[in-house]
C-alpha positions in Angstrom: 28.4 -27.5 -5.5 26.3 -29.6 -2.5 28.1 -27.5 -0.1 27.6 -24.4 -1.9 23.7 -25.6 -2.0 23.7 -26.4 1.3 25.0 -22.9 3.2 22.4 -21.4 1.0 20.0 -21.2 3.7 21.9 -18.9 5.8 22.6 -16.2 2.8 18.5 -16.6 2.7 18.6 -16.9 6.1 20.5 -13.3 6.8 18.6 -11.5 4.0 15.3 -12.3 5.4 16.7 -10.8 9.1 18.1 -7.9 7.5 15.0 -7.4 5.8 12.9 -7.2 9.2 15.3 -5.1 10.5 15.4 -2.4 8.0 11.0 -2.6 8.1 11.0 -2.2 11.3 13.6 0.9 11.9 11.4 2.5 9.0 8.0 1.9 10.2 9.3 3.0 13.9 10.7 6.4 12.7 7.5 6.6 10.6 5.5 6.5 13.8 7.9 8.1 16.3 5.4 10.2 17.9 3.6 6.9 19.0 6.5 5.7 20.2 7.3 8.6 22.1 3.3 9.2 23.6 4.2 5.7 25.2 7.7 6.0 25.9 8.9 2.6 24.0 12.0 3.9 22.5 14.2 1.2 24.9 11.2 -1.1 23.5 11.6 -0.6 20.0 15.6 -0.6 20.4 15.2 -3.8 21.9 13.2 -5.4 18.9 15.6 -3.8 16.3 18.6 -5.1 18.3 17.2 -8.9 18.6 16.7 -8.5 14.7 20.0 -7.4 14.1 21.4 -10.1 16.5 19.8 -12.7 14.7 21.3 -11.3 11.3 24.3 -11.3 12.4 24.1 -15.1 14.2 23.0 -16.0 9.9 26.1 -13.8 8.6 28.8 -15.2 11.1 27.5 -18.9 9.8 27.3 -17.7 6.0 30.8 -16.1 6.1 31.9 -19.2 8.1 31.0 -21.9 5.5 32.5 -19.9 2.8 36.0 -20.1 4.3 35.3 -23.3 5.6 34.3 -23.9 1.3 36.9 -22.1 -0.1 39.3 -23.6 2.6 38.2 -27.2 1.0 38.8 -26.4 -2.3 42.4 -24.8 -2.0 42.8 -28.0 0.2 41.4 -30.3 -2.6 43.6 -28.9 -5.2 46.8 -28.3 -3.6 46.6 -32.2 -2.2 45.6 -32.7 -5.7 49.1 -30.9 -7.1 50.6 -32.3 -5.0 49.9 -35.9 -5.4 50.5 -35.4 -9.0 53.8 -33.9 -9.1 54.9 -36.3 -6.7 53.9 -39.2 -8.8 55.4 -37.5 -11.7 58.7 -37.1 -9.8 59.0 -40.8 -9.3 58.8 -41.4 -12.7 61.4 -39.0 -13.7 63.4 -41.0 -11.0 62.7 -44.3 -12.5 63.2 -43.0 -15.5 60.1 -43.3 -17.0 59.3 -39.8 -17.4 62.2 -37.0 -18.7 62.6 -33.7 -16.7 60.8 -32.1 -19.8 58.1 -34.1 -19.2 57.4 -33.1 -15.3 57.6 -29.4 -16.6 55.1 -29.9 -18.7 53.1 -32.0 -15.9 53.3 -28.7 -14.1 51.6 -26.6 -16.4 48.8 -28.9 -17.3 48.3 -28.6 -13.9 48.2 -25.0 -13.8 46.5 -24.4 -17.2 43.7 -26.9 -15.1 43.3 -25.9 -11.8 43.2 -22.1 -11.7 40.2 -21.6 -14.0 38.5 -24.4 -11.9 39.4 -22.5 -8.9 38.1 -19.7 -10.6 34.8 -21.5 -11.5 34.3 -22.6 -8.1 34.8 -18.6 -6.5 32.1 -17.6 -9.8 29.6 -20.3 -9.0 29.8 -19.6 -5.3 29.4 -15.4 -5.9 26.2 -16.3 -8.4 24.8 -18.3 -5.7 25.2 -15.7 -3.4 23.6 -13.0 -6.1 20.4 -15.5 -6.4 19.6 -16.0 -2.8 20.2 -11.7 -2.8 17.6 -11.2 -5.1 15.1 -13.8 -3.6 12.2 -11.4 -2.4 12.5 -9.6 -5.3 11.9 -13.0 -7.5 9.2 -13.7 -4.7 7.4 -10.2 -5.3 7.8 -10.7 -9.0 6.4 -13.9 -9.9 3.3 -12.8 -7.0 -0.1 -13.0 -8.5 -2.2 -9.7 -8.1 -5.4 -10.8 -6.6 -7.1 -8.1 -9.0 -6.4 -8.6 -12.7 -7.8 -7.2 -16.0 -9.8 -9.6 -17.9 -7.9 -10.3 -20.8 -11.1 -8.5 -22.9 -11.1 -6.2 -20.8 -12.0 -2.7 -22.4 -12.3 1.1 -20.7 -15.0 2.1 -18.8 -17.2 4.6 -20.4 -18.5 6.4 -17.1 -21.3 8.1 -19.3 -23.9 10.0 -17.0 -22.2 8.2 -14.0 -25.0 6.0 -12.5 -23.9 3.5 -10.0 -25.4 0.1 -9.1 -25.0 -2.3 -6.7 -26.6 -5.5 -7.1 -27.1 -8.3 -4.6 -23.5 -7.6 -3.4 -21.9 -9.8 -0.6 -18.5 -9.6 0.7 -16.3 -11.1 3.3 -12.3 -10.1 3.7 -12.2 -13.9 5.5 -15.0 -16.5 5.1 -15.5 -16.8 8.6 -16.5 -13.3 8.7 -19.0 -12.0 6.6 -19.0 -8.1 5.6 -21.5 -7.1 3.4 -25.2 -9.3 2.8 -27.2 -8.9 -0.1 -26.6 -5.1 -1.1 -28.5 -3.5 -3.6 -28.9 0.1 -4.2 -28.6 2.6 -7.4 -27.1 5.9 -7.5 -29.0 7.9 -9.6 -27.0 10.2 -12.0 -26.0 13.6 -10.5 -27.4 12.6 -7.1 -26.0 12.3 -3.8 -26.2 9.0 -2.0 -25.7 9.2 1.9 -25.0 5.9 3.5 -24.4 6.1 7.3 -24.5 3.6 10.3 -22.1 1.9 13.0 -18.4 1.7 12.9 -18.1 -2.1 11.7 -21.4 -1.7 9.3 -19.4 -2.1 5.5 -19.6 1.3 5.0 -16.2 1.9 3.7 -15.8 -1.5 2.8 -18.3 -0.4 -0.3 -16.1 2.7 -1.6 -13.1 -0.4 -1.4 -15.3 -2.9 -3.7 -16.4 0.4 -6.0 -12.8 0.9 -6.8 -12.3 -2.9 -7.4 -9.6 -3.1 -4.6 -11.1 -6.5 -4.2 -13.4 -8.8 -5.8 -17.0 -9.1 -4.9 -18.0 -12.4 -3.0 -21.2 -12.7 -5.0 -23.3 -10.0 -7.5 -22.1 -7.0 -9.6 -21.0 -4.0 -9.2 -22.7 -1.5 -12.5 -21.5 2.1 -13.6 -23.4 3.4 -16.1 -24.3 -0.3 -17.1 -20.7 -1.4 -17.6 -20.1 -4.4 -15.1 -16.6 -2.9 -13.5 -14.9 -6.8 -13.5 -15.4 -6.3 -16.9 -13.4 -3.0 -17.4 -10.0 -1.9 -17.3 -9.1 -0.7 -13.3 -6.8 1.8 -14.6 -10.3 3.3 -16.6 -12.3 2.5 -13.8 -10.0 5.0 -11.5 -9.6 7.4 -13.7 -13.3 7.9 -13.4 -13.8 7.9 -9.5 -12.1 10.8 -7.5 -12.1 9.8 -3.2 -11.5 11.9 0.1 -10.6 9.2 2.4 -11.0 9.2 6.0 -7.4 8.5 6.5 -4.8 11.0 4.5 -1.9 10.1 3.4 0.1 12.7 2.0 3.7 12.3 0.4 7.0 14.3 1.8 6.9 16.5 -0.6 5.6 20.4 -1.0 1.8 21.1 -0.7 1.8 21.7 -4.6 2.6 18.5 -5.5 0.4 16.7 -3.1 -2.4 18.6 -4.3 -1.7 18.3 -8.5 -1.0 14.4 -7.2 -4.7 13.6 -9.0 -3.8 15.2 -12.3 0.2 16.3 -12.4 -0.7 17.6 -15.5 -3.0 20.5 -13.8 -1.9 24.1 -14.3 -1.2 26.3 -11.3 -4.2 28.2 -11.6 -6.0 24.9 -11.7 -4.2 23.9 -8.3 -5.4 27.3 -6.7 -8.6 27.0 -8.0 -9.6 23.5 -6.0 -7.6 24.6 -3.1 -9.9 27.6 -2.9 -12.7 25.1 -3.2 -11.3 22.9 -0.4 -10.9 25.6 2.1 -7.3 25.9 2.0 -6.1 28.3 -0.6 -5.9 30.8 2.5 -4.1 28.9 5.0 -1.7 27.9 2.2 -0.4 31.2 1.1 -0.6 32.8 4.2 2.5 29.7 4.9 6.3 31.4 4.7 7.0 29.1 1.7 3.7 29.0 0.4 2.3 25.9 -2.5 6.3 25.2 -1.8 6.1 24.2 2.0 7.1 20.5 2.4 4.7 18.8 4.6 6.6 16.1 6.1 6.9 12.3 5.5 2.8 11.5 5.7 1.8 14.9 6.2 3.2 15.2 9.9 3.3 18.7 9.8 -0.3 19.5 8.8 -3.1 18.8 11.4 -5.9 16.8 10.6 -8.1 19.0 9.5 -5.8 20.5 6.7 -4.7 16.7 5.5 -8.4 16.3 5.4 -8.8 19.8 3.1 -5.5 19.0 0.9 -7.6 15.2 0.2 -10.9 17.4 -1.0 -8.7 20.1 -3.4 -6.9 16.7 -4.6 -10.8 15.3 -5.7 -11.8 18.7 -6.8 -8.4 18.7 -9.1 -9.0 15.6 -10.5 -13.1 16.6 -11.9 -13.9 12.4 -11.8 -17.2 11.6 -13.2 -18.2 9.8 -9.7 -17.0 11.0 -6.1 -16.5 9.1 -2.9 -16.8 11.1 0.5 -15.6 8.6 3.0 -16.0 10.6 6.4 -14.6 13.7 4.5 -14.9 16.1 6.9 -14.5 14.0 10.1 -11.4 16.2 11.1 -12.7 19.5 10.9 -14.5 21.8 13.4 -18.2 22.7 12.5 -17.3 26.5 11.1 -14.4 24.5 8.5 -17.1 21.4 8.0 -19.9 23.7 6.7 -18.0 26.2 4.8 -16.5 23.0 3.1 -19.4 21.2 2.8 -21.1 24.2 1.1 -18.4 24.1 -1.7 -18.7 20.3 -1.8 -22.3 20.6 -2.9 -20.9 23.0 -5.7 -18.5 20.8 -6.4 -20.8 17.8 -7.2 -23.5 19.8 -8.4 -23.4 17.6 -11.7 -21.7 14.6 -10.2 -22.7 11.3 -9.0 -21.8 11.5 -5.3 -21.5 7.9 -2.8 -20.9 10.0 0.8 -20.1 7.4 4.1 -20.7 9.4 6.6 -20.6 9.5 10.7 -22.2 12.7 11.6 -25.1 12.5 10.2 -25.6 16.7 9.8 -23.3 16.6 7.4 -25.7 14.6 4.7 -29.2 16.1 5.5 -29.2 17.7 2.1 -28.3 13.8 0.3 -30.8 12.8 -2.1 -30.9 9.2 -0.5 -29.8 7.7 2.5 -29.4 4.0 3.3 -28.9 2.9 7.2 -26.3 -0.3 7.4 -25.8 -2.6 9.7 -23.9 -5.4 10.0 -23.8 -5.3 6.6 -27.1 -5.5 5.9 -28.8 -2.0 4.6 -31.9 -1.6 7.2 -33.4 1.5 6.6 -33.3 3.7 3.4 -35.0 7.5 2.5 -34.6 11.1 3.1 -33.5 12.6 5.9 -37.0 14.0 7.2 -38.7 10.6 5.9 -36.4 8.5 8.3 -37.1 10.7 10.8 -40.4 10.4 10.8 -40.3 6.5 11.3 -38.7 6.4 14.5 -36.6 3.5 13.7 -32.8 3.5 13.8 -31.8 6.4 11.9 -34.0 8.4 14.2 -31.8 6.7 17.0 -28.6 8.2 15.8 -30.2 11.6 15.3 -31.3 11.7 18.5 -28.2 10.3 20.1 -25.7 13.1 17.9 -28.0 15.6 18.7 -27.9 15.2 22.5 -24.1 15.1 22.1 -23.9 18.2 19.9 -25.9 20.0 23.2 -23.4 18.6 25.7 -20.5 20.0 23.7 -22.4 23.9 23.3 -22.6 23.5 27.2 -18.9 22.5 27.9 
């Protein structure tokens, strides 16, 4: 058993290298047009191959002290036996022991050391089994950062306002994120926030879906404090169009009906015909049925970007989240989709985080962040008009909207 205990570590040992190695062979075939644009193929070969060495360096030592154990045992008992009979073979010449008697020496012996043989080969296999299922137990007894309050009831979205108040966030105390946000989203309106790369923009779609826990205030929708609601409610209610796509390796219909896989097929036309996309779909030899490759490989940008919106327009949330939605698209796609977003969210609350800042002239609010911190809020014409950093970044997108008519 203390040697069984003891070779533990390389079972644990080999299951954690084999582990690494299988991560990173998916991850590199995942991204194999990265690894391609740079030409580290012989690279990531190399990295898989040191895993796999030092995998096999923890297997050769776990397979080694198991015949080394099992070697032991057989050792320990045959001696055993043998000793035994020996002794019971002297009797039997004395004459203190008939020849019945070593007979039935011999299969006490037997009748006792096969099943504790037996025990020994169980025990050692059960061992192995635990250290096998290690991660698993690992990820299982994890603690979600994010839990439901054990009061916790669904959120009633109502009219779908949305408040932030005296918000502050940091991923990692050192490092500060958000200071002291407060803003409402009026129902029905459209809220524009816009600013540097590194500003919280995105971090505050991340906190509106309780992805993490604020650092300090609340976070209201429609009055309802959302640490004090189910997230599973609290989801149900907010439909996104991230910056970043992600789409599943499966056909364009069911990455599409993904928000609500109850959704009819006329439903599934119907927002794919809001997005932009309908067109571009059927026009496609296999049609809703084309697969689009593992993370949507074989769609560009622009039409990941247009499969997110039809996916938001599917679901009909009570609150959506534009989070540079139509970063990938050229300007004729951006404002034929932008004109059926507005349809779209006609009578929805709208947060929209947005980089160019033409595509939120039409918001009913606009805040201007900055290192966390909002600096400047109004209408689009209002902000303008005050010269101050908003005006900057008009200016600035302006002149490069010029450059690129010239090129």
């Amino acid at each position: 058993m203390t040697i069984t205990e003891w070779r533990m570590k390389y079972r644990i040992s080999m299951n954690r290298f084999d582990s690494a190695a299988n991560t990173q062979a998916v991850d590199s075939l995942l991204n194999y047009e990265t690894v391609k644009y740079f030409g580290n193929e012989g690279h990531e070969l190399h990295r898989y191959d040191e895993n796999l060495k030092s995998w096999e360096n923890s297997a050769v030592k776990s397979q080694t002290s198991l015949s080394a154990l099992n070697f032991g045992q057989a050792a320990i008992i045959a001696t055993g036996v043998t000793v035994i009979m020996i002794m019971a073979a002297q009797g039997v010449v004395d004459g203190s022991m008939t020849l019945g008697d070593l007979v039935l020496v011999n299969a006490f012996l037997l009748q006792l050391f096969i099943p504790l043989n037996f025990l020994g080969i169980v025990y050692s296999q059960l061992k192995h089994a635990l250290a096998d299922m290690h991660l698993m137990f690992d990820v299982l007894n994890r603690e979600p950062e994010i839990v439901d309050r054990p009061d916790a009831g669904p959120l009633d979205p109502g009219d779908g306002e949305v408040r932030f108040e005296h918000v502050s966030f940091a991923y990692e105390q050192a490092r500060p994120i958000l200071h002291d946000i407060n803003f409402t989203i009026p129902p029905g309106q459209k809220m524009a926030i816009v600013g540097p790369s590194g500003s919280g923009k995105s971090t505050l779609a991340r906190l509106l879906f309780r992805f993490y826990e604020t650092g300090a205030g609340r976070i209201f929708i429609n009055n309802q404090d959302i640490s004090q609601v189910t997230q599973n409610s609290l989801r149900e209610s907010i439909g996104i169009v991230p910056q970043d796509t992600v789409l599943f390796n499966e056909s364009l219909l069911y990455n599409i009906a993904y928000a609500r896989p109850s959704a009819t097929r006329d439903e599934i036309e119907h927002a794919a015909r809001v997005a932009n996309i309908h067109r571009f779909i059927e026009g496609l030899p296999q049609g809703y049925d084309t697969i689009v490759g593992e993370r949507g490989l074989k769609l560009s940008g622009g039409e990941k970007q247009r499969v997110a919106i039809a996916r938001a327009v599917l679901k009909n949330p009570r609150i959506l989240v534009f989070d540079e939605a139509t970063s990938s698209l050229d300007s004729h796609s951006e404002q034929t989709i932008l004109a059926a977003l507005r349809d779209a969210a006609a009578h929805h609350t709208s947060l929209v985080i947005a980089h160019r800042l033409s595509t939120i002239i039409d918001a009913d609010h606009i805040l201007v962040m900055e290192a966390g911190r909002i600096i400047e809020s109004g209408k689009h014409q209002g902000l303008l008009a005050a010269e101050g950093a908003y005006a900057r970044l008009w200016a600035l997108q302006q002149e490069e909207s010029r450059h690129e008519q010239l090129q």
